[in-house]
C-alpha positions, 0 to 999 in steps of 0.5 A: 187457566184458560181465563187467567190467559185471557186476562193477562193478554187483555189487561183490562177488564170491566168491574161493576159496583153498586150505586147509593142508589143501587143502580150499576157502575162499570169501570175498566180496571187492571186486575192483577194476580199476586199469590194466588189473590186477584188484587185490584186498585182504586184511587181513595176518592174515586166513586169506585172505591166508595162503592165497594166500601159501602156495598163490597159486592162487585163483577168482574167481566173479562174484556172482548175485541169484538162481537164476531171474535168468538173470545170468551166471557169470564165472569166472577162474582163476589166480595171486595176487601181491603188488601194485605200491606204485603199483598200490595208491596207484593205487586211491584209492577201494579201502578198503585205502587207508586201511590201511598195507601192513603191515594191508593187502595188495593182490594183483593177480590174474593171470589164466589162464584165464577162462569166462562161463556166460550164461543164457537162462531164458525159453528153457532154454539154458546157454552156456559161454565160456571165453576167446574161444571159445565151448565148449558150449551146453546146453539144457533141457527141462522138468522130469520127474516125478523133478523133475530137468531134462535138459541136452542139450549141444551142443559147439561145433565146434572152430576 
């Protein structure tokens, strides 16, 4: 919930796709949660929609405001599938709403994995959870005269 909050307040957030080549794609887009389906929308002709018609595998990463902000990541991975016609009459704020199907389209986003990175800035700790486990907590300590920061990752016992 923690990360739906941080969607919400964002509005934005980065999608990558896959290339024809197979290099990566990100966009902004707006993600919008209808019925329990995180819904997004692409125009028909865009290179965005192309991409997930040809290769479906997408991530989504939550946007930040800055790199001392101490807001987390969420990441999702998964699968894009075209919507269900209710499913996008559903989302009446959504700006594909205004848009024919055939200008528009809508893909709910199946999701198969998920991670939130959560920042601690005030006191250098990094902790990763991907679904409802939580992996790995990383600490900082100053940075050196090489300017770097060291991480000590402390892996979480496995349940």
């Amino acid at each position: 919930m923690l990360a739906m909050a941080s969607r919400n307040a964002a509005r934005v957030a980065l999608l990558g796709t896959l290339r024809r080549d197979g290099s990566p794609r990100i966009s902004p887009i707006e993600p919008y949660l209808v019925e329990g389906q995180l819904l997004i929308g692409a125009m028909a002709w865009s290179q965005r929609a192309a991409d997930l018609r040809r290769d479906p595998r997408y991530v989504l990463h939550s946007a930040i405001t800055g790199p001392d902000s101490g807001e987390g990541e969420f990441k999702l991975y998964g699968s894009a599938v075209e919507a269900a016609e209710e499913l996008r009459r559903a989302a009446a704020e959504a700006w594909w709403s205004s848009w024919p199907s055939d200008k528009a389209i809508v893909l709910a986003l199946h999701i198969d994995r998920a991670v939130f990175v959560g920042w601690d800035t005030e006191q250098g700790v990094m902790t990763s959870i991907a679904g409802l486990r939580k992996m790995a907590t990383a600490r900082a300590t100053a940075p050196t005269r090489s300017r770097r920061v060291q991480w000590h990752i402390e892996r979480a016992p496995r349940s």
